[in-house]
C-alpha positions in Angstrom: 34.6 11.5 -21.2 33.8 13.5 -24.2 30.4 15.6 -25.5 29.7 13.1 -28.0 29.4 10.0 -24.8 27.7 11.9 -22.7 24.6 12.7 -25.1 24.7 9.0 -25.9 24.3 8.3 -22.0 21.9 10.8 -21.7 19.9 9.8 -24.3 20.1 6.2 -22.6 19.2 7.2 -19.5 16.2 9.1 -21.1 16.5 12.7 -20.3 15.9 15.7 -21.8 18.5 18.2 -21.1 18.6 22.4 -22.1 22.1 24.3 -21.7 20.8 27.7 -19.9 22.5 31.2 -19.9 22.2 33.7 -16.9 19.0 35.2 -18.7 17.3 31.9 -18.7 18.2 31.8 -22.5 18.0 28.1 -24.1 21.5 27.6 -25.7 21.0 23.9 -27.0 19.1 21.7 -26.1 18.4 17.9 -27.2 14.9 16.1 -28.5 13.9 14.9 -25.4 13.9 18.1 -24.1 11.8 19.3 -27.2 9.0 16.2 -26.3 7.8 18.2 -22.7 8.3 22.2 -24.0 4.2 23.1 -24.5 5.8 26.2 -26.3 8.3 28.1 -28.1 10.4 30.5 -26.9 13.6 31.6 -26.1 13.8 31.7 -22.5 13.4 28.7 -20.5 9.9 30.0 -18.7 8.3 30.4 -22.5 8.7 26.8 -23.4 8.2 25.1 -20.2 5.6 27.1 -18.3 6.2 25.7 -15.1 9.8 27.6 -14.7 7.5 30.7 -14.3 7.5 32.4 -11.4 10.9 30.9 -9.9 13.4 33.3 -11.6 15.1 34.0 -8.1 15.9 29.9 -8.0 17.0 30.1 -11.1 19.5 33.3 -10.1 20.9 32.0 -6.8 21.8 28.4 -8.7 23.6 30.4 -11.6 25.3 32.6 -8.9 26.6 29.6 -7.4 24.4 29.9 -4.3 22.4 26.5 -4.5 23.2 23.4 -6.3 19.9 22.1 -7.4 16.5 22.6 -7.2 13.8 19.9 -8.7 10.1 20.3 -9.7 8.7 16.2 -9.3 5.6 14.8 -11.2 5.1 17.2 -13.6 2.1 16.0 -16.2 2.0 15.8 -20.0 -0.1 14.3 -22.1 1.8 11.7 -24.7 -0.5 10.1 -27.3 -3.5 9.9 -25.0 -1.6 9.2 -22.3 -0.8 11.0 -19.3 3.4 10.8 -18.6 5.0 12.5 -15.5 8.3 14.4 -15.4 10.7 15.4 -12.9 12.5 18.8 -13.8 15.8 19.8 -12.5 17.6 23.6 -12.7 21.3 22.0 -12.1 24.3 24.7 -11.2 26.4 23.3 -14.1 29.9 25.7 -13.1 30.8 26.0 -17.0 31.3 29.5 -18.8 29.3 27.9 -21.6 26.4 26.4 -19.9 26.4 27.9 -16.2 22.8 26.1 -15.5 21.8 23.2 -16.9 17.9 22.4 -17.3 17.1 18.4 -17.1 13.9 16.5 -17.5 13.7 12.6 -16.5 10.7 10.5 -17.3 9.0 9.5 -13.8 5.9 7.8 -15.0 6.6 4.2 -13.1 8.0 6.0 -10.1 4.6 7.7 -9.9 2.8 5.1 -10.7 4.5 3.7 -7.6 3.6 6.2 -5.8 -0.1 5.7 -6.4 -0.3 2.7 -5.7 1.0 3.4 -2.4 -1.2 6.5 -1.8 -3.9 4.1 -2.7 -2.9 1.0 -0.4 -2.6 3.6 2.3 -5.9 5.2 1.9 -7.5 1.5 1.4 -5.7 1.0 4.8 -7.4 4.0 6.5 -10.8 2.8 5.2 -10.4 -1.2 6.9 -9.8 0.8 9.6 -12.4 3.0 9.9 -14.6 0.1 8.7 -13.1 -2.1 11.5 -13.9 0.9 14.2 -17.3 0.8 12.8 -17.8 -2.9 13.1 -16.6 -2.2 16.0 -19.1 0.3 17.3 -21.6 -1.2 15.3 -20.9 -4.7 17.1 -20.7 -3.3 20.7 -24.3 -1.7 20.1 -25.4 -4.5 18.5 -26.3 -6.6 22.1 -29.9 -5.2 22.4 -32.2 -5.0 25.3 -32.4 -3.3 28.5 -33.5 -6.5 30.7 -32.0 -7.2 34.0 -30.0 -10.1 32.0 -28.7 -8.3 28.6 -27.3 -5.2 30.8 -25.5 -8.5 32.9 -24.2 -9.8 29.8 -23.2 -6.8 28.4 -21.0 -5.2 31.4 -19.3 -9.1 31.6 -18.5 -8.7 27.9 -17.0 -5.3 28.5 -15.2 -6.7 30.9 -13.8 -10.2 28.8 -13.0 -8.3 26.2 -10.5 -5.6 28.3 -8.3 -9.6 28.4 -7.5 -10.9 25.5 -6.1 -13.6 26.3 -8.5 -15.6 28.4 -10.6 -18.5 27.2 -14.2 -18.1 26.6 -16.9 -20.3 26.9 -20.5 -19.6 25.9 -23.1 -21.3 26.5 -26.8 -21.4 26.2 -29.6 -22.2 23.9 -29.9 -22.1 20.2 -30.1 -18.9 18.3 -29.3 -17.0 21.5 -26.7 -15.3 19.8 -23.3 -16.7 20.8 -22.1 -16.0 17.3 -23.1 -12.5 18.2 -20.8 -12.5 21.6 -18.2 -14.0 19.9 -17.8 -10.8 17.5 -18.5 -8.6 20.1 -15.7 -9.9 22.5 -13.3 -9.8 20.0 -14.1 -6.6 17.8 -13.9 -4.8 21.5 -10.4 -6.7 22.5 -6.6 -5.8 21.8 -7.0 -8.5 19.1 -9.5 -6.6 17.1 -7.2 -5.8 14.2 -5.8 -9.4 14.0 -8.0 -12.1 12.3 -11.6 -13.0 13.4 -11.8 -17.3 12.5 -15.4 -19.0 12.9 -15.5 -22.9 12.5 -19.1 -24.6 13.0 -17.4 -28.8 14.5 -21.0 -29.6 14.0 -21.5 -28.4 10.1 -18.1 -30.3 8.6 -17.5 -34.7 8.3 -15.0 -35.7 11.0 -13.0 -37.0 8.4 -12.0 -33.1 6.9 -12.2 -31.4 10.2 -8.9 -31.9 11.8 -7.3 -31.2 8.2 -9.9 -27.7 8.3 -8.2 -27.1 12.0 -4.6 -28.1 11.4 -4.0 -27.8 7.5 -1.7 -30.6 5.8 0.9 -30.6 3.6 1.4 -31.6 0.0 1.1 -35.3 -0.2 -0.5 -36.0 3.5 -3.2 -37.6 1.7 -4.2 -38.8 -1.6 -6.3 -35.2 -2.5 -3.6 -33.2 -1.1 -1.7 -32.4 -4.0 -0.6 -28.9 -2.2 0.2 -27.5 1.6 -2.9 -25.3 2.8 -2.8 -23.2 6.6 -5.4 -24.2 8.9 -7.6 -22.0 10.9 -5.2 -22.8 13.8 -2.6 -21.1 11.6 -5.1 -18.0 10.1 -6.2 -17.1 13.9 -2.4 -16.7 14.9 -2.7 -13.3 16.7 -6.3 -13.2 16.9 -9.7 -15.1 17.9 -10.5 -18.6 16.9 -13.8 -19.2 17.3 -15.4 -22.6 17.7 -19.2 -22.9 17.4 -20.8 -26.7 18.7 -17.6 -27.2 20.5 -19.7 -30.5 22.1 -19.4 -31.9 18.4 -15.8 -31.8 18.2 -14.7 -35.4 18.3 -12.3 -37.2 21.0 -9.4 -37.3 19.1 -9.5 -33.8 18.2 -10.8 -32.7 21.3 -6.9 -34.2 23.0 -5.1 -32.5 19.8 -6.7 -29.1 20.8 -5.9 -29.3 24.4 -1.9 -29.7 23.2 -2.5 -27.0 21.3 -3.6 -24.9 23.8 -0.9 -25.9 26.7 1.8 -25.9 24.1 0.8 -23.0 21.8 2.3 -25.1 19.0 1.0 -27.7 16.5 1.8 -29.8 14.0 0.4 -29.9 10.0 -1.2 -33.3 8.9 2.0 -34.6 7.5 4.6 -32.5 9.1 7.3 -33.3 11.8 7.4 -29.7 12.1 6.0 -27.6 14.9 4.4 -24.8 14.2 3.9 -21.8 16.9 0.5 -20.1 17.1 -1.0 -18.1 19.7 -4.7 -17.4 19.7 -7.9 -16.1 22.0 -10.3 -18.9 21.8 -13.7 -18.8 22.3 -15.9 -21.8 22.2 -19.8 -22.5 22.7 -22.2 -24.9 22.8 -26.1 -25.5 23.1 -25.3 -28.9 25.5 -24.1 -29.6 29.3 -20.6 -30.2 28.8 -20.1 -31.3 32.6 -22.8 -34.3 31.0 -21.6 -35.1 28.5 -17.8 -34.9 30.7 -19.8 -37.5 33.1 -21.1 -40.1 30.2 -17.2 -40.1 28.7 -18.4 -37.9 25.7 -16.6 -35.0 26.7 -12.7 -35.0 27.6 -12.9 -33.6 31.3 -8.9 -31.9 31.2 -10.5 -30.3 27.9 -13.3 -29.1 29.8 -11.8 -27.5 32.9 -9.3 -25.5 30.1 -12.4 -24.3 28.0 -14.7 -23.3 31.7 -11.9 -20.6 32.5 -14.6 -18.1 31.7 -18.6 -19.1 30.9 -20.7 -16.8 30.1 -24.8 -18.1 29.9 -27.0 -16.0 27.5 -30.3 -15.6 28.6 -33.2 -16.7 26.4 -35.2 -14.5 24.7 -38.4 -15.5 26.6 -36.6 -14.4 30.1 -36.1 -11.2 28.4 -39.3 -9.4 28.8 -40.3 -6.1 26.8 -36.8 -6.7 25.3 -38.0 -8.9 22.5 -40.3 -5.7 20.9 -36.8 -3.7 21.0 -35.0 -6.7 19.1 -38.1 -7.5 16.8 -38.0 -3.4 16.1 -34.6 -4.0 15.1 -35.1 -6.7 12.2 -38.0 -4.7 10.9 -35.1 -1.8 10.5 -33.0 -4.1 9.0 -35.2 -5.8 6.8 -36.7 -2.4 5.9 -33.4 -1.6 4.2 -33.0 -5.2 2.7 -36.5 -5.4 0.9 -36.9 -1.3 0.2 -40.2 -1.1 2.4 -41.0 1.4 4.8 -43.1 -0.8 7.4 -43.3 1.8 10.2 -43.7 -0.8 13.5 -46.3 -3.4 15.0 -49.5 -2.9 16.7 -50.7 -3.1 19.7 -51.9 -6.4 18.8 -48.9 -7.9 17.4 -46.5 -7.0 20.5 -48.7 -9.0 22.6 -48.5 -11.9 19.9 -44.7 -11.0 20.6 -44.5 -10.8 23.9 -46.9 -14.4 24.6 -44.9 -16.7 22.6 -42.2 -18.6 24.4 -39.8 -18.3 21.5 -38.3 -22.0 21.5 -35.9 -21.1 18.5 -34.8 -17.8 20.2 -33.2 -14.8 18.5 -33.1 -16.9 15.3 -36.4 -17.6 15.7 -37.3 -14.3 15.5 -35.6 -12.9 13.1 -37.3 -15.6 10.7 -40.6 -14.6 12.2 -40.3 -11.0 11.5 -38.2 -11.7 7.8 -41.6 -13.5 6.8 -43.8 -10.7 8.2 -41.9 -8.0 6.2 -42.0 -10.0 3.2 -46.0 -10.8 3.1 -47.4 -7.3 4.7 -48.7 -4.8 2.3 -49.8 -2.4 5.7 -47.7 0.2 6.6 -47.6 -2.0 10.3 -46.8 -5.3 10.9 -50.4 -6.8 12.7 -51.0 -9.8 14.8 -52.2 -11.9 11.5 -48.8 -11.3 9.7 -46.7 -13.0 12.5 -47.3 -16.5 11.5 -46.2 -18.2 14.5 -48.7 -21.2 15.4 -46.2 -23.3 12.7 -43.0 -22.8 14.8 -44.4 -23.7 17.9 -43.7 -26.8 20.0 -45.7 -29.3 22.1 -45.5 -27.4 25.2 -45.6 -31.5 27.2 -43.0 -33.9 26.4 -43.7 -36.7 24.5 -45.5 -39.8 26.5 -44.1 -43.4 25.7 -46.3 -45.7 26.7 -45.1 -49.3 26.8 -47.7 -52.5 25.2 -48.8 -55.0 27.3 -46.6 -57.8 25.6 -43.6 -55.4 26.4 -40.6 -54.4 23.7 -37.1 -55.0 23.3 -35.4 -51.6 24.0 -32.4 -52.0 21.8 -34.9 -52.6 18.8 -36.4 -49.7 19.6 -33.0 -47.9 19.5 -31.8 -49.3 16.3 -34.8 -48.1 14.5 -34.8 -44.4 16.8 -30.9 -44.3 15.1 -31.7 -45.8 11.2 -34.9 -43.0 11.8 -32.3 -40.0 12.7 -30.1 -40.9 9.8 -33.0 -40.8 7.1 -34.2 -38.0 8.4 -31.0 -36.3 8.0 -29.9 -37.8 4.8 -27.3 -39.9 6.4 -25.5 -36.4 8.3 -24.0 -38.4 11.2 -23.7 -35.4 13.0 -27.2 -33.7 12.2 -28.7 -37.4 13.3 -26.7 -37.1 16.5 -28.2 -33.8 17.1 -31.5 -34.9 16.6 -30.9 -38.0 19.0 -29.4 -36.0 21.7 -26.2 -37.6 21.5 -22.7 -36.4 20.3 -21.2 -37.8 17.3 -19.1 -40.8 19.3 -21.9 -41.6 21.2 -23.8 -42.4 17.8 -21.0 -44.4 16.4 -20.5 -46.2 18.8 -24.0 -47.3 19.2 -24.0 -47.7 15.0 -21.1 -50.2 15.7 -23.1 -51.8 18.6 -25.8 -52.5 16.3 -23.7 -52.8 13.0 -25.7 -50.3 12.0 -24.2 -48.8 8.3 -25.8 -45.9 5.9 
């Protein structure tokens, strides 16, 4: 190959090359080596300051004793633009040229390279934002009642298995949401994904596509495939909230899922794999609901592997100042104020209410408070609470003297539920007391429609 193809490929190939006596001296050199020397000169080290300083390099590669040495990313500035270089002292063995001085552009490669740094230090941040969370979440369990330090050495405990079912059960707003994050966030699975589904918050009808995804053309809106949360837990926790809403036919496709570890898309003969930590909760009696046929029982003994009850927030004495202290913190930070505590007064407005509504309850109670106090304390008068409570006696029905017809009374106790809800079938079941099949059923019975 002669001189004149080899500057051609070098010129191709983008690189600046300088032909380099034993002094350092430039010899020749071509334009692209001219685009990264800062200065003139006739020694190597005056044009490209960088060779400074590495003059015994430069004498063992023309003395035969090292092949190559390489200085990567070095900067220059190219019409605004920051450009990176990689420069090479080569031992080139010729009489005429016995070291050869090359320069290859290296922007994209250090682009690259950033990139990666970056993805790697975004890494490191998840990471110490997940350990954190994860801190944050096992902390996050106040009180020191006889029941929360229960509930939080049986947590410890679940979450050492990863594998295990969970159920949860107890009243609303006790914070099974709460449990949930903490059992996971403190398990082997707590880098894998963390999947919440609410069976009573979505229609039957887009649930089990919600659960098991569909492919393209499954059904008439499904003009592409989308993963269900089956398929996004894989590895990890799905959580299901209202797990008493979930419908029969569901309720048997969950079961399979969870004897089988594998499913099946809406619209697929093809099984899918999955594997999963499930945790599930409710506010209702499953073994009920198991004895009025609302509740598959084989689906019930596979959720009950472990229950865990959370206490309500009434049976948790001086705890509720240390959890109402807490959402003053937080909503300290939220709304910039500096409310400093309660009085006297207000902890035993605190401490006499029953607290139907729970943690959740709370938390509203004190959000309102923080939001309508000008004090620097939180008093008695700014813990409106008179509005949430309940009849403390259940309601008396009293039957006339010319008697009733019961089912007229339940059709209009069902067409009542369903107004009231806006015709939510399964916030009108809530309100009746009755799962979602239970109210259909009774809708067909009475050919009730809305």
């Amino acid at each position: 190959m002669d001189k004149t193809t080899i500057n051609k490929l070098i010129e191709h190939l983008q690189i600046g090359y300088a032909c380099l006596t034993v002094d350092r001296e430039i010899l020749y050199f071509n334009s692209l080596f001219s685009e990264i020397a800062l200065f003139g000169g006739v020694r190597l080290e005056d044009r490209i300051p960088e060779m400074a300083g590495l003059e015994h390099i430069f004498s063992e590669i023309a003395a035969g004793k090292r092949k190559s040495f390489t200085l990567k990313y070095v900067q220059r500035e190219r019409s605004g633009k920051i450009a990176y270089y990689h420069l090479s002292l080569l031992a080139a063995e010729t009489p005429e040229c016995p070291v050869l001085f090359l320069s290859q552009n290296a922007s994209e490669q250090a682009e690259n390279q950033q990139k990666i740094l970056q993805q790697s230090n975004e890494i490191r941040l998840l990471q110490q934002i997940a350990a954190q969370r994860k801190h944050f979440l096992s902390s996050s369990i106040l009180g020191n009642s006889p029941p929360i330090r229960n509930l939080r050495s049986l947590v410890e405990k679940i979450a050492r298995v990863a594998s295990s079912t969970v159920l949860l059960l107890g009243e609303s707003g006790t914070g099974k949401n709460l449990v949930a994050n903490v059992i996971h966030y403190n398990s082997p699975k707590a880098r894998h994904p963390f999947v919440e589904i609410n069976c009573a918050a979505i229609p039957e009808s887009l649930l089990e596509a919600e659960l098991f995804g569909y492919e393209k053309g499954a059904f008439t809106t499904a003009v592409q495939a989308k993963q269900g949360l089956l398929e996004e837990a894989h590895q990890g926790t799905l959580f299901l909230d209202e797990i008493a809403e979930l419908p029969l036919k569901l309720q048997a496709k969950l079961l399979s899922v969870l004897e089988a570890k594998t499913f099946r898309r809406l619209g697929s003969n093809k099984s899918r794999e999955v594997d999963f930590r499930l945790i599930a909760a409710t506010n209702r009696n499953l073994a009920d609901l198991v004895r009025r046929g609302e509740f598959r029982e084989d689906l019930f003994y596979r959720l009950n592997v472990i229950n865990l009850h959370l206490p309500p927030l009434r049976k948790m004495g001086n705890d509720i100042l240390i959890i109402a202290d807490h959402f003053r913190q937080v909503f300290n930070m939220e709304f910039k104020k500096d409310i400093r505590g309660f009085t006297p007064q207000a902890h035993k407005k605190l401490l006499a209410y029953h607290w139907p509504g729970n943690v959740r309850e709370l938390s509203n109670c004190i959000e309102r408070a923080m939001i309508f106090t000008d004090g620097p304390m939180i008093e008695a008068k700014d813990l409106l609470l008179q509005s949430l409570e309940r009849e403390s006696s259940p309601l008396q029905w009293q039957i006339p003297d010319e008697g009733l017809n019961l089912d007229q009374v339940e059709m209009q106790l069902i067409r009542s539920a369903l107004q009231k809800a806006d015709g939510n079938k399964a916030e009108a079941a809530r309100l009746l007391g009755l799962s979602r099949d239970t109210l259909r059923y009774r809708m067909e019975k009475y050919r009730l429609t809305f």
